[in-house]
N, C-alpha and C positions, 0 to 999 in steps of 0.2 A: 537691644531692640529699641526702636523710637517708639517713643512718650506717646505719639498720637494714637499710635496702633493701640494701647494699652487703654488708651481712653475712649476711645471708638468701643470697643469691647464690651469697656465698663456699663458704655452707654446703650450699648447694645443689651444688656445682662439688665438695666433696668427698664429699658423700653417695654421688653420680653413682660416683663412681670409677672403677672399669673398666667402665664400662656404656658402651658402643660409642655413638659419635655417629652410627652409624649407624642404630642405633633409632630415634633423635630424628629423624634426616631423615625416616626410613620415616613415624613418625607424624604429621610434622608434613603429606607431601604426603597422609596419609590424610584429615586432618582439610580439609587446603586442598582436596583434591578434593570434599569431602561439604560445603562452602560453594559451591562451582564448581557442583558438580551443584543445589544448592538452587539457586541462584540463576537458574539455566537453568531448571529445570522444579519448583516448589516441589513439588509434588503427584506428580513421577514414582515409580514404583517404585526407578527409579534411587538415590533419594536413600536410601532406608532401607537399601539395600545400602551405600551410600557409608558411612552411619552409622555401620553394622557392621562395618565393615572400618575404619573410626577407632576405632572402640573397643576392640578387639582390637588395634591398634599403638601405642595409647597404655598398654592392661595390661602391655605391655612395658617399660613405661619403669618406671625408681625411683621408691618414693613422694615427694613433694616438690610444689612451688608449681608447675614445668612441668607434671608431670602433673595436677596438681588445675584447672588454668587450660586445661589441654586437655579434660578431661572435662567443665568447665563451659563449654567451647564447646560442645562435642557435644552436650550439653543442652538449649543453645537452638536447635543447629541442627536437632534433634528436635520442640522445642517448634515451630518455624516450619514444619516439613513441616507437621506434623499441621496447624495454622492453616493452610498453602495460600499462606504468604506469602514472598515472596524475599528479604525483610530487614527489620531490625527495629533500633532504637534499642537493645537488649540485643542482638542481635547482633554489632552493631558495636561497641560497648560491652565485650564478652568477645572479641573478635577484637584488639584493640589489647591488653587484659590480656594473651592470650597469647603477643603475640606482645613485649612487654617482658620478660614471664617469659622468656622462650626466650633476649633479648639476657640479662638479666643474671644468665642461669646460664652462657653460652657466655663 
């Protein structure tokens, strides 16, 4: 694996500092629920609440490549309500992004 990625990470893991892992957890089932909810009912009402409430527990987190890879999930999971659709080649695509961010900051 390249050097950069490991030091991004690193850098990531002290940026973080005393910022509670539990933020991180909060956001991350925010975001897992609001892909859950899309994918049950692309077009629900459900889903733009779900959205809402990721995006707000992601604002919690330190600037950094977790957060930037969580709100570029929420993005697309926004993009595919409005589209009506349950999944997408970009969404799967920024779901695996964030969820590498997330290993190689922990």
């Amino acid at each position: 694996m390249d050097g950069r990625i490991h030091q991004q990470g690193r850098a990531e893991r002290d940026r973080r500092g005393t910022a509670p892992d539990r933020e991180l957890r909060r956001a991350l089932r925010a975001v897992y629920f609001a892909v859950a909810a899309l994918r049950h009912a692309p077009r629900s009402p459900q889903v733009s609440r779900a959205i809402s409430e990721a995006s707000t527990a992601v604002a919690t987190l330190p600037g950094g490549f977790v957060a930037e890879a969580l709100y570029r999930l929420i993005g697309t999971i926004e993009d595919c309500h409005r589209a009506g659709t349950a999944n997408s080649t970009r969404l799967d695509e920024r779901w695996r992004t964030a969820t590498a961010a997330v290993r190689l900051a922990g």
